[in-house]
C-alpha positions in Angstrom: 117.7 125.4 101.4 116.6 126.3 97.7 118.2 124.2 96.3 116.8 121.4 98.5 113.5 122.4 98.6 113.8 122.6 94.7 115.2 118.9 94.4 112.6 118.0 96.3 109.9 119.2 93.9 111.8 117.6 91.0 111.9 114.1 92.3 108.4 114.2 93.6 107.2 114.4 90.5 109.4 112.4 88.6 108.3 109.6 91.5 104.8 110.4 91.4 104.4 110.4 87.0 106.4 107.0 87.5 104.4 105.0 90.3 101.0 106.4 88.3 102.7 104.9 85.0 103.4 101.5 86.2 99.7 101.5 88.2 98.3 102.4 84.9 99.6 99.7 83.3 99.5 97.0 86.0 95.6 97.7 86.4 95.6 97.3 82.5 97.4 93.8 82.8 96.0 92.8 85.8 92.7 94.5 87.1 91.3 92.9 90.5 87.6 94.3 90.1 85.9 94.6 86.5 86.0 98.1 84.8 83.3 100.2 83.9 82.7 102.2 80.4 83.4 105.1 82.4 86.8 104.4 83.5 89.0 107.1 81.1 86.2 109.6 81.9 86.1 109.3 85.4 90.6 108.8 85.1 91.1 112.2 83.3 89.0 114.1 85.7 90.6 113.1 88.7 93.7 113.7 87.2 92.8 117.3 86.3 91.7 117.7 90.0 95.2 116.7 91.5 96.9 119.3 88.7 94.1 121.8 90.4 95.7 120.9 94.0 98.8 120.9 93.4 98.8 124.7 91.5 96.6 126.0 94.6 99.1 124.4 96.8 102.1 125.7 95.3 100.5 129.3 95.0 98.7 129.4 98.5 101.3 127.7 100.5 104.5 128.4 99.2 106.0 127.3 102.6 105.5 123.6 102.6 106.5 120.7 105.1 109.8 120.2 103.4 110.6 124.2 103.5 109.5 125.0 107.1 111.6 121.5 108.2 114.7 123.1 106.5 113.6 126.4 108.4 113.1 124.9 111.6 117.2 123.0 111.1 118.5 126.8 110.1 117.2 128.1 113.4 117.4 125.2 115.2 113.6 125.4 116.5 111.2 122.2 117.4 111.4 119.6 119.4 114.2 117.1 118.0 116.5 120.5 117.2 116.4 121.1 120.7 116.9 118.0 122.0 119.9 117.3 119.8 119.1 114.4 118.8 120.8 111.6 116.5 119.7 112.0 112.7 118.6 108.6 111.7 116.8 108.0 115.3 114.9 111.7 114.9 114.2 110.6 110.9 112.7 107.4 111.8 110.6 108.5 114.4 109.6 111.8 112.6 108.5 109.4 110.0 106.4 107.2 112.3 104.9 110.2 113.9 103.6 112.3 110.4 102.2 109.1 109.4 99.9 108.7 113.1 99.3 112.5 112.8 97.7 111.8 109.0 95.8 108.7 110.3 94.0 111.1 113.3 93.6 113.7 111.0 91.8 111.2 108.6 89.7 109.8 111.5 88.3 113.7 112.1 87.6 114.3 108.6 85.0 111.4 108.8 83.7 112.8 111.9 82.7 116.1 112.1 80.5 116.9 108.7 81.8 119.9 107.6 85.3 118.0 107.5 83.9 115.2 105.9 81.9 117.3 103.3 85.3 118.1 101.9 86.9 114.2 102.7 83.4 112.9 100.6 84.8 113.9 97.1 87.9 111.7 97.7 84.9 109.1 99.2 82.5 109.6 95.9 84.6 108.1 93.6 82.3 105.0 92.2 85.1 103.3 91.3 88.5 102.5 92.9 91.8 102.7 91.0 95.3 104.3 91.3 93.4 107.8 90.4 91.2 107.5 93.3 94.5 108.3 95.0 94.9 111.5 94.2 91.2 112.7 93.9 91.0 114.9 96.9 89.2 118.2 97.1 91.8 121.5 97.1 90.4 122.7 100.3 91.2 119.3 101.8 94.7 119.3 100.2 95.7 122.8 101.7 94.0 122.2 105.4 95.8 119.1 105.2 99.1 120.8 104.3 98.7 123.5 107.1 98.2 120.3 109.7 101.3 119.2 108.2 103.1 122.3 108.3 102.2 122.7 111.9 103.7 119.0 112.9 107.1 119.9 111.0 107.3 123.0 113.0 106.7 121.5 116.3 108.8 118.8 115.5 111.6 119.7 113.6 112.6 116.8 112.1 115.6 116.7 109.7 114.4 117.9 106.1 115.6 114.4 104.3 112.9 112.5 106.3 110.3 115.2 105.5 111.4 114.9 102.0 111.0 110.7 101.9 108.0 111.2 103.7 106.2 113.3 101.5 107.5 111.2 98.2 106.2 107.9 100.3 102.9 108.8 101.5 102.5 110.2 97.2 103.6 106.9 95.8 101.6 104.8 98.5 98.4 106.6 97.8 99.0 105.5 93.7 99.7 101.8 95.0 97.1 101.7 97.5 94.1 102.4 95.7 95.1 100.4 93.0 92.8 98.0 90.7 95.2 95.2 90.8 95.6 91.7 91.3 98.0 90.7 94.2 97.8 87.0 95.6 96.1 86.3 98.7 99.4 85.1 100.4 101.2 87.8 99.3 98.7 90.3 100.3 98.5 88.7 103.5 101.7 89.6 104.7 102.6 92.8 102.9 99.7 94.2 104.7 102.0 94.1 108.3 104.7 96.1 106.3 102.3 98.7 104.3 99.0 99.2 103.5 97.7 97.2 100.2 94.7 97.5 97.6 92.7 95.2 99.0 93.3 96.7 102.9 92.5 100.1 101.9 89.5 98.9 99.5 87.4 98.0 102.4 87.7 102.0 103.2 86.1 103.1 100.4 82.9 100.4 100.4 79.1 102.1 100.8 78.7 100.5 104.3 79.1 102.4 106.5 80.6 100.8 108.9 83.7 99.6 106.4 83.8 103.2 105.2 84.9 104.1 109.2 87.6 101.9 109.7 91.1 101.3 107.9 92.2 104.6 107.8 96.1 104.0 107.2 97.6 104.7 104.4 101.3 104.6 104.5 101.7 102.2 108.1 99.3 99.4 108.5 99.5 99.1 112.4 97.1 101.9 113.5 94.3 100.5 112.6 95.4 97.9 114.6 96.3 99.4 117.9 93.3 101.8 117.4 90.6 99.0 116.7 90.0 100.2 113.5 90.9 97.4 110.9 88.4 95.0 109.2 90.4 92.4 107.4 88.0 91.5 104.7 84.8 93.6 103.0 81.6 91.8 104.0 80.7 91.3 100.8 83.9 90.1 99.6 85.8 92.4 97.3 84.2 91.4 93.7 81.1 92.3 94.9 81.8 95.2 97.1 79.6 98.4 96.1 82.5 101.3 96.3 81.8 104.8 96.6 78.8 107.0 98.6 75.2 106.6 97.1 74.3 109.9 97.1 76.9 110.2 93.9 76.1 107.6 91.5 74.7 110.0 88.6 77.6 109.9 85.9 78.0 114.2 86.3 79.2 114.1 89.4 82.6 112.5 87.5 82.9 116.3 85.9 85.8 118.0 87.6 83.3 121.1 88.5 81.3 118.6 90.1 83.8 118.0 92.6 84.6 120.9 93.1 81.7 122.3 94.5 80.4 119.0 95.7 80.7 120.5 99.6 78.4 122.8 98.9 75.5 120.2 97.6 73.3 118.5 100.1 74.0 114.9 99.8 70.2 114.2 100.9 68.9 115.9 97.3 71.0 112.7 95.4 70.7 109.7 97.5 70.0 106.5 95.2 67.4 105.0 97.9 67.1 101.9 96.0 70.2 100.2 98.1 71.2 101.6 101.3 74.8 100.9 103.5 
């Protein structure tokens, strides 16, 4: 199981440094939106917030998805162990239902306030690029962990699908919230395969009511079946005003900004000029 669980670590971030490279460098080449003179500024701190999560996560929660499914196979606890059933069938659909569990779970952290008070720093982010990603609060990170944890445990789904889970729903996040230029016809039909830049970009406008749909991130189809998918960003997507307006003012880039941004009261820094 160590030496699984090990692996695992290894090639998640050797997947994860790799995906974020060839983001970097495709936004570089080929940005979709224009950049701002804040872009590096805004880049290093929400890097330095995802090496903040990942250390609490390792050190709070040393029993993660991919340990507890090799647990759960050892004692042959959760549902697939006990039903016995095949491998690749109890991978796939393991797969299929981690991803539904993270779309729910997204849908409540919009909902109820003191959820979304964490979800907001993720949603404060002015800009939208490949960091945006991975710019997630550490409380958020480790709830969301323990949601997961509790899934694997229930389930018990074999450890190699937990494993390609976990490096998927990483390198999707990177590709998703990417600043990059994809052709409408592409786009168009990669979006009923996986969730693309320009389907997840809608997520993140000010308006509201674009802000509450298109949860996905690794599956497209949820948003379908759950009425929650908006095709195109009223204001098309050059235009589109990303981010919350109560966080416009350049300090709340700082990484000690976001980290005690749950505790401000987003009232106090509304920009009342332009409301979504």
């Amino acid at each position: 199981m160590n030496f699984t669980v090990n692996q695992e670590l290894i090639v998640r971030i050797s997947v994860f440094t790799g995906v974020l490279l060839l983001m970097l460098i495709w936004e570089q080449l080929s940005p979709r939106r224009a950049r701002t003179v804040i872009t590096w500024r805004r880049r290093f701190n929400n890097l330095l917030l995802v090496a903040i999560d990942t250390l609490l996560v390792r050190l709070l929660l040393p029993l993660a998805a991919v340990s507890t499914a090799a647990i759960a196979t050892i004692h042959n606890f959760g549902l697939f162990n006990s039903l016995g059933l095949n491998s690749w069938f109890a991978g796939c659909l393991s797969f299929l239902i981690l991803d539904l569990i993270i779309y729910f779970q997204h849908r409540l952290f919009h909902k109820y306030s003191l959820l979304w008070r964490l979800h907001r720093v993720h949603h404060s982010d002015t800009e939208f690029d490949t960091t945006t990603g991975v710019r997630f609060h550490p409380l958020e990170i480790i709830l969301s962990m323990c949601i997961k944890i509790a899934a694997v445990a229930l389930l018990g789904p074999p450890i190699i699908a937990v494993i390609i889970f976990e490096i998927v729903l990483s390198a999707i996040s990177l590709f998703n919230h990417g600043n990059v230029q994809i052709p409408v016809i592409i786009d168009r039909y990669l979006r009923w395969i996986m969730v693309t830049p320009d389907m997840h970009r809608v997520h993140h406008s000010a308006i509201k009511k674009e802000t509450n749909s298109n949860f996905g991130f690794n599956i497209p189809w949820w948003d379908r079946i759950f009425v929650t998918y908006i095709d195109q960003p009223a204001q098309g997507h050059e235009k589109l005003k990303v981010g919350l307006n109560e966080f416009r003012d350049r300090r709340f880039v700082n990484v000690l900004w976001l980290l005690k941004q749950p505790m401000l009261d987003s009232a106090e820094f509304v920009d009342n000029s332009e409301q979504g």
